[in-house]
VEXDREN-426507 format. One record per residue (C-alpha): chain; residue in three letters; x, y, z. Coordinates in steps of 0.5 Angstrom, whole numbers. Each point is the difference from the previous one (the first is absolute). Example, Ala and Ser with C-alpha at 12.3 -4.5 7.8 and 13.67 -1.06 7.14 Angstrom:
chain = A res = ALA x = 25 y = -9 z = 16
chain = A res = SER x = 2 y = 7 z = -2
This chain:
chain = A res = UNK x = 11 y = -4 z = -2
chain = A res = UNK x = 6 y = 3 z = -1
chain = A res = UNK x = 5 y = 5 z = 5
chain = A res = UNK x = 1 y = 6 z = -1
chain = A res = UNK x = 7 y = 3 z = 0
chain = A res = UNK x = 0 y = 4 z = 7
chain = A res = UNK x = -5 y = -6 z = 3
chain = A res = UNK x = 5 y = -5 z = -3
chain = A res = UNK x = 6 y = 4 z = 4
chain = A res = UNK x = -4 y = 0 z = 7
chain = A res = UNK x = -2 y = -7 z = -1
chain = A res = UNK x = 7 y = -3 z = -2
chain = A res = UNK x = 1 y = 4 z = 6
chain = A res = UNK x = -5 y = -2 z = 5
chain = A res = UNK x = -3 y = -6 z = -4
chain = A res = UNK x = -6 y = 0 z = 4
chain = A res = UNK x = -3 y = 7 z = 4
chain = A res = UNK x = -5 y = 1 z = 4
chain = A res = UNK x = -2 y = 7 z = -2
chain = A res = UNK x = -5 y = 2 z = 5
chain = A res = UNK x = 6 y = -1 z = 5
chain = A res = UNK x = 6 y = 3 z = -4
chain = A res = UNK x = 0 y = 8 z = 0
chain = A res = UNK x = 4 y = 0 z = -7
chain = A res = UNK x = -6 y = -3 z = -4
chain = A res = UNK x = -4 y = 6 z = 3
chain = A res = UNK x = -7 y = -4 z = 1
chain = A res = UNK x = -2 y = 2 z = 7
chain = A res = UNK x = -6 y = -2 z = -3
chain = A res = UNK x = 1 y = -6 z = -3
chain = A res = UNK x = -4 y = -4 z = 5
chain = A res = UNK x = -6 y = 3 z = 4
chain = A res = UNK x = 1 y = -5 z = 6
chain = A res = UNK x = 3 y = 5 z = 6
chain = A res = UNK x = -7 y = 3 z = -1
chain = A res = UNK x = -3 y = -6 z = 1
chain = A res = UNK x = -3 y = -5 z = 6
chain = A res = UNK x = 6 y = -5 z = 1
chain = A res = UNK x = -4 y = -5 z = -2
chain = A res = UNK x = 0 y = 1 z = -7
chain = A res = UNK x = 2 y = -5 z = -4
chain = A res = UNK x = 7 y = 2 z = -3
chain = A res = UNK x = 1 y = -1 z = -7
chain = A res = UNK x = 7 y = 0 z = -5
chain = A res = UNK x = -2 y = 3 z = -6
chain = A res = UNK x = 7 y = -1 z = -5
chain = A res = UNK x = 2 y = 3 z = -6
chain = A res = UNK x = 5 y = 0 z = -5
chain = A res = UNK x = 0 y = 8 z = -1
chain = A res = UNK x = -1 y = 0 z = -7
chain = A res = UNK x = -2 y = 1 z = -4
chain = A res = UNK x = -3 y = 7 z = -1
chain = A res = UNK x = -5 y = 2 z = 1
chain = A res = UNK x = -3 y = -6 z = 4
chain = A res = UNK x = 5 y = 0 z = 5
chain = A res = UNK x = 6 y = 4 z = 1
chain = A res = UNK x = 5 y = 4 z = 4
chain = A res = UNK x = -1 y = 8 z = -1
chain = A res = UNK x = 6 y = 5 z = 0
chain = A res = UNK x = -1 y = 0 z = 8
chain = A res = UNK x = 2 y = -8 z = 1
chain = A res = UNK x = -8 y = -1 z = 1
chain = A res = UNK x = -3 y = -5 z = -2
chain = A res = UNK x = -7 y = 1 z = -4
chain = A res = UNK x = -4 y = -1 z = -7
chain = A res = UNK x = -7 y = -2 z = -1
chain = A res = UNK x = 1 y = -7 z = 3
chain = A res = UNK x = 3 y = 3 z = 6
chain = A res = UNK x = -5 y = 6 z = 1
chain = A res = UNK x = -6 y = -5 z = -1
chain = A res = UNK x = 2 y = -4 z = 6
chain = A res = UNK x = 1 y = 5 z = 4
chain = A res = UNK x = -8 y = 2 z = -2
chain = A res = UNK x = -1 y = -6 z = 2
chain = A res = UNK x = 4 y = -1 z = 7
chain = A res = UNK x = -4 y = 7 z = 2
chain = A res = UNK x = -7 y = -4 z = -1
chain = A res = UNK x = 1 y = -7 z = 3
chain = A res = UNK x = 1 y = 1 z = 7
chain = A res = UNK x = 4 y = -7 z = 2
chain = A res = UNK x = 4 y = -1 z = -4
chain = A res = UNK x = 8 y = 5 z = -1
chain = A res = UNK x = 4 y = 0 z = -6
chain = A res = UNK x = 7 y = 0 z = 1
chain = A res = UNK x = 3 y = 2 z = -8
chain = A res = UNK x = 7 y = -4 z = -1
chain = A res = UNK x = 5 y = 0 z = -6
chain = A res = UNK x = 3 y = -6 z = -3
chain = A res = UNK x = 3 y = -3 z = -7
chain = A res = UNK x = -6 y = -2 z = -4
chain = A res = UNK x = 2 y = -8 z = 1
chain = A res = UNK x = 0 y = 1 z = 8
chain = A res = UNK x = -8 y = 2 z = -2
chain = A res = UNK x = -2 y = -6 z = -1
chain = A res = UNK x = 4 y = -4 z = 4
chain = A res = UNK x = -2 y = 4 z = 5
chain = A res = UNK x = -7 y = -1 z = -1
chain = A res = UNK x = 2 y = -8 z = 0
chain = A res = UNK x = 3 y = 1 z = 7
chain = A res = UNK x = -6 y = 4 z = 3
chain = A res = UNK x = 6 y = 6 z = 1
chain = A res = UNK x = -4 y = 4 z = -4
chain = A res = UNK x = -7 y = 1 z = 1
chain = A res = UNK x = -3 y = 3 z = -7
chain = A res = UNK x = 5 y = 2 z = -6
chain = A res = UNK x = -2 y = 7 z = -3
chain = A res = UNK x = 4 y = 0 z = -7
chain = A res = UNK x = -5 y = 1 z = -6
chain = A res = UNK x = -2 y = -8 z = 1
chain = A res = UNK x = -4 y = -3 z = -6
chain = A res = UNK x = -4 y = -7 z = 4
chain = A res = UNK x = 2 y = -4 z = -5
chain = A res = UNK x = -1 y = -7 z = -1
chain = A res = UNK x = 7 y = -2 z = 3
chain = A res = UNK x = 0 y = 5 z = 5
chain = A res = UNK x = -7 y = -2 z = 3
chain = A res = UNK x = 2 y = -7 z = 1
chain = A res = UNK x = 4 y = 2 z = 6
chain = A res = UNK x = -2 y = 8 z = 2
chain = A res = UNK x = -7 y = 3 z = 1
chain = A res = UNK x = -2 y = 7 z = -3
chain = A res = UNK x = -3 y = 4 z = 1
chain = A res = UNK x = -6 y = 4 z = -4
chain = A res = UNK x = 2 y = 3 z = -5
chain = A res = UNK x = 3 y = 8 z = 0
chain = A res = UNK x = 2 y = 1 z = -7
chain = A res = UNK x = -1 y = -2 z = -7
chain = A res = UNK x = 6 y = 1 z = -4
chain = A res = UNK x = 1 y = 2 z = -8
chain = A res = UNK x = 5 y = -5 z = -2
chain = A res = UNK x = 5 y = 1 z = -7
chain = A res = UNK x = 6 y = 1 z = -2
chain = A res = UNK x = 6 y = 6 z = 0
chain = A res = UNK x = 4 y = 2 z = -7
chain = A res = UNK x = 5 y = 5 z = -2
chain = A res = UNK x = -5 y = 5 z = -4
chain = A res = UNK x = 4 y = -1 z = -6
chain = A res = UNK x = -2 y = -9 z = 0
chain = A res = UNK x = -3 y = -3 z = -6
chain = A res = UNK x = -5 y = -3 z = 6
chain = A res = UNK x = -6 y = 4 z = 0
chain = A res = UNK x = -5 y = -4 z = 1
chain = A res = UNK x = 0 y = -7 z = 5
chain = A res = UNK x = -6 y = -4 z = -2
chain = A res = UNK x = 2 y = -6 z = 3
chain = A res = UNK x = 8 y = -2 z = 3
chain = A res = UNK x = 1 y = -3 z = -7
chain = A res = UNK x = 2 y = 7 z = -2
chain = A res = UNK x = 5 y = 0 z = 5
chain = A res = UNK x = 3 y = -7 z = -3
chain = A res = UNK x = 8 y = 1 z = 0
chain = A res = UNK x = 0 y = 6 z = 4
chain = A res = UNK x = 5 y = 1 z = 6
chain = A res = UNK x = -3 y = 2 z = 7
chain = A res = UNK x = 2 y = 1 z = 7
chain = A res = UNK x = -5 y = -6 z = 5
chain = A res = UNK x = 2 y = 0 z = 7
chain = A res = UNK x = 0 y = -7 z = 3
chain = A res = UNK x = -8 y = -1 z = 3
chain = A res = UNK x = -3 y = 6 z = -2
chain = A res = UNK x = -7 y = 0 z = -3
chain = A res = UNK x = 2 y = 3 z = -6
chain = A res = UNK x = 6 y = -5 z = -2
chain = A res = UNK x = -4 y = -6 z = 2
chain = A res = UNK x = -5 y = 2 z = -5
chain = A res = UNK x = 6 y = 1 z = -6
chain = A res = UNK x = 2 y = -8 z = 3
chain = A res = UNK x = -7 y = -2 z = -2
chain = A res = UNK x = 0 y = 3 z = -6
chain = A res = UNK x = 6 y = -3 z = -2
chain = A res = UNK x = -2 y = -7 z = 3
chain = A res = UNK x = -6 y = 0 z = -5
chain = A res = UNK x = 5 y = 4 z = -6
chain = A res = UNK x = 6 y = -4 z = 0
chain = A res = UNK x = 1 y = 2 z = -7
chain = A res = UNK x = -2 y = 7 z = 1
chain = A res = UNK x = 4 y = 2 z = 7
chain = A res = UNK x = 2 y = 6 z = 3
chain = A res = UNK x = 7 y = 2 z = 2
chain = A res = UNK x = -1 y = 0 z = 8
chain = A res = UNK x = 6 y = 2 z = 3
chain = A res = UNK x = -1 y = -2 z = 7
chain = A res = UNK x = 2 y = 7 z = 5
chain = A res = UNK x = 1 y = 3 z = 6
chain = A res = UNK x = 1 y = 7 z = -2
chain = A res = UNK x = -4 y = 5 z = 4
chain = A res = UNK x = -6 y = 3 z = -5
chain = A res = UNK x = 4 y = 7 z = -1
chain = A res = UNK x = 5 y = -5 z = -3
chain = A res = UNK x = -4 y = -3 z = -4
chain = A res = UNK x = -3 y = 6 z = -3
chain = A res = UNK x = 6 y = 3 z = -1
chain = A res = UNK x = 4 y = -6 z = -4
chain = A res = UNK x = -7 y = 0 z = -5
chain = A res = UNK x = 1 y = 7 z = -2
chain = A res = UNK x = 7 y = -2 z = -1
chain = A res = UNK x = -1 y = -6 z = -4
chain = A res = UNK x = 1 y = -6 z = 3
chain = A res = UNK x = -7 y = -3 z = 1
chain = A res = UNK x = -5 y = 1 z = -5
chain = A res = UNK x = -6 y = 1 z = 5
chain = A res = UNK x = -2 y = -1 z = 7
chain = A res = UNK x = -6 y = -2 z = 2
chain = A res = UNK x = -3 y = 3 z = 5
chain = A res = UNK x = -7 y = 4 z = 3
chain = A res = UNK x = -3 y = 7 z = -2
chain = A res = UNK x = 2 y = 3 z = 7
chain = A res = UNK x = 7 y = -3 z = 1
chain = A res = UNK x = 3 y = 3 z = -8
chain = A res = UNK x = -4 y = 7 z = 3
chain = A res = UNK x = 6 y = 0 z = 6
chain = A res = UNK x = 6 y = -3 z = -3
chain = A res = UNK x = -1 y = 1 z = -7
chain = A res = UNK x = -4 y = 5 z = -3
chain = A res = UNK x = 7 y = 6 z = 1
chain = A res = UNK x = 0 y = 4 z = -6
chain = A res = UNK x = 7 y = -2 z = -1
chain = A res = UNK x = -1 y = -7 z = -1
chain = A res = UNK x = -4 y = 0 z = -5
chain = A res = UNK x = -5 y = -5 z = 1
chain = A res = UNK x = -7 y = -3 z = -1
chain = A res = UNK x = -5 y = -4 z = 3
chain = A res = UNK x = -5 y = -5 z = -5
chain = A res = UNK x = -6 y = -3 z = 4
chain = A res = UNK x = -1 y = -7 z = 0
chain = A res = UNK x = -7 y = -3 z = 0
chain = A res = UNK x = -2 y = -2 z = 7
chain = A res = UNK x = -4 y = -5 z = -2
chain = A res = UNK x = 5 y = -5 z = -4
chain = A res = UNK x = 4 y = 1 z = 4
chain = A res = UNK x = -6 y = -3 z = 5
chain = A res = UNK x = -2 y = -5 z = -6
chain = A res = UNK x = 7 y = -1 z = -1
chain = A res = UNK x = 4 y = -1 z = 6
chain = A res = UNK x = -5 y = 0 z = 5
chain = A res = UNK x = 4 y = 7 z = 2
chain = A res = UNK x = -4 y = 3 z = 6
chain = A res = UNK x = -1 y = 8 z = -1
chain = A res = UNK x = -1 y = 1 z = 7
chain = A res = UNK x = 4 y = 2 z = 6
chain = A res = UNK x = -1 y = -2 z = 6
chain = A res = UNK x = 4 y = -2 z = 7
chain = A res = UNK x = 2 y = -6 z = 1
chain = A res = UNK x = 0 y = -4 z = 7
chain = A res = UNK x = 4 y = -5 z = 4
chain = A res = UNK x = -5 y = -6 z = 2
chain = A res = UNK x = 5 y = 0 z = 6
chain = A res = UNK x = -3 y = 6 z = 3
chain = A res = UNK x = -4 y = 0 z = 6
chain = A res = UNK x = -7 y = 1 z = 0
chain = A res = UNK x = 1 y = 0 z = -8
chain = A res = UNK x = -8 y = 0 z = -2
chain = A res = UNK x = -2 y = 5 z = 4
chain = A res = UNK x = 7 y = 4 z = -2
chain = A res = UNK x = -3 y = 0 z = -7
chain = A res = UNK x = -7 y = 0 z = 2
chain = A res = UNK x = 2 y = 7 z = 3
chain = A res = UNK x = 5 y = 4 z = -6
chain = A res = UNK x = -5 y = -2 z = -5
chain = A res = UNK x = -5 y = 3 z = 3
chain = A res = UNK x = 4 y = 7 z = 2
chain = A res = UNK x = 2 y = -1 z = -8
chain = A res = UNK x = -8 y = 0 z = -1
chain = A res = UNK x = 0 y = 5 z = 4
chain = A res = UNK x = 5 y = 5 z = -3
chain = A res = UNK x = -2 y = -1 z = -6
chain = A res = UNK x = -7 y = 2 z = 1
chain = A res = UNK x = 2 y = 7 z = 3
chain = A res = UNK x = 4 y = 1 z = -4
chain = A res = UNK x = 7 y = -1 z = 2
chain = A res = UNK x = 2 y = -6 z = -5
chain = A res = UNK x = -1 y = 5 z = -6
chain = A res = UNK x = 3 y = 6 z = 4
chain = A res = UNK x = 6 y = -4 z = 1
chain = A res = UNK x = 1 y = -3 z = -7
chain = A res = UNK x = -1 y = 8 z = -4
chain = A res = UNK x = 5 y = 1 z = 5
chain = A res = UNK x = 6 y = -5 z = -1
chain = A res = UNK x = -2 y = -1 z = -7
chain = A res = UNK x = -4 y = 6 z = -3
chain = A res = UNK x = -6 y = -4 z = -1
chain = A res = UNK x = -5 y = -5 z = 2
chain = A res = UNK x = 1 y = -8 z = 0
chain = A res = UNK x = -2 y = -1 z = 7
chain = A res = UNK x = -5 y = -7 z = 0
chain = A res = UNK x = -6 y = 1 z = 0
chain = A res = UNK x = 0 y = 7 z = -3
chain = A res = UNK x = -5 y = 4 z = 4
């Protein structure tokens, strides 16, 4: 997903950091190994710190968000194994995972059919509302299919979920396209440029218009998009998951433990709690 501005600073800075070791990112906690038999198996849990709320820095350089927290639950129930968090630039994620450098990505991942030919995922943690963010005063109202979007401009950043899904349209639209123009500016950006006027819309979640564009002052909007055409449509996976290297030592009972501390978490509770309090409802999976 896209950086935020502070955390574009400190990776340009760092490019790579390794925040349970690093007093300026203030996550002491990041990893619960110290705490830990020294026969615990130590994973690299890597992100891209954006975007918000799934994973981000705070105002004290400390890295949280509702993936975040839910490893950390995790890391708490499953004995042997030690999360060690980690920032990196949103592409060296996934050529960390290739390498085996990074054990599991957590970034608001969706398991797509591309992502799942090289990647494990785990269960699912999150089931997203998808659609389509315009400046209150647009004539779009109301998005049935993305042929009502046809000749309208959008940010899309390169090997996103979402930009993969408006390439797929147009792939099957030729005549009928969306102006995507390819972006690596930061969310906040993107945001503030459509309230301006550049583009006409963003295409994005629920949660991610809630922190970055819903400030009275921008003057902008959400419009749902029915989940499952885009599912009929797109083959578009609703759901959030971590993604796993295949390159990762004891790989099978890895998953085999974090999902079954995910089911865990979900039926005390703590998924629900973590969701309410990141985005101010529920959408964790399964919901309880």
């Amino acid at each position: 997903m896209t950086r935020s501005a502070r955390s574009a600073a400190l990776l340009g800075a760092l490019l790579v950091v390794g925040l349970g070791a690093t007093a300026c990112s203030g996550a002491a906690g990041a990893s619960s190994g110290d705490a830990k038999d020294g026969k615990a198996q130590k994973i690299v849990v890597a992100t891209g710190a954006s975007p918000k709320p799934y994973t981000f820095l705070d105002d004290s350089d400390k890295l949280t968000g509702y993936d975040i927290e839910i490893l950390r639950a995790v890391d708490k129930k499953v004995a042997d194994l030690s999360f060690d968090f980690q920032v990196a630039e949103f592409p060296a994620l996934f050529a960390g995972l290739d390498s085996g450098r990074f054990n599991i990505v957590a970034n608001n991942l969706s398991a797509n059919e591309e992502r799942k030919k090289k990647y494990d995922f785990t269960d699912p943690y999150l089931e997203a509302q998808f659609g389509v963010v315009v400046k209150q005063d647009s004539s779009i109202s109301k998005v049935d299919s993305l042929q009502d979007l046809a000749g309208k401009k959008v940010y899309g950043e390169p090997g996103l979920n979402f930009t993969k899904i408006l390439e797929s349209y147009n792939e099957q639209h030729p005549d009928k396209k969306i102006n995507i123009e390819y972006t690596e500016l930061d969310l906040q950006t993107q945001y503030n440029n459509l309230a301006a006027g550049l583009v006409d819309f963003e295409f994005n979640e629920q949660v991610v218009f809630d922190g970055y564009g819903k400030k009275p002052e921008l003057k902008l909007k959400f419009i749902p998009i029915d989940g499952q055409y885009l599912t009929q449509d797109f083959g578009t996976n609703l759901q959030s998951a971590f993604a796993v290297s295949r390159q990762t030592p004891n790989r099978e009972h890895v998953e085999q433990e974090i999902n079954t501390a995910l089911q865990e978490l979900a039926k005390d509770g703590t998924l629900k709690k973590l969701s309410e309090q990141f985005f101010g409802a529920d959408y964790s999976v399964p919901k309880q």
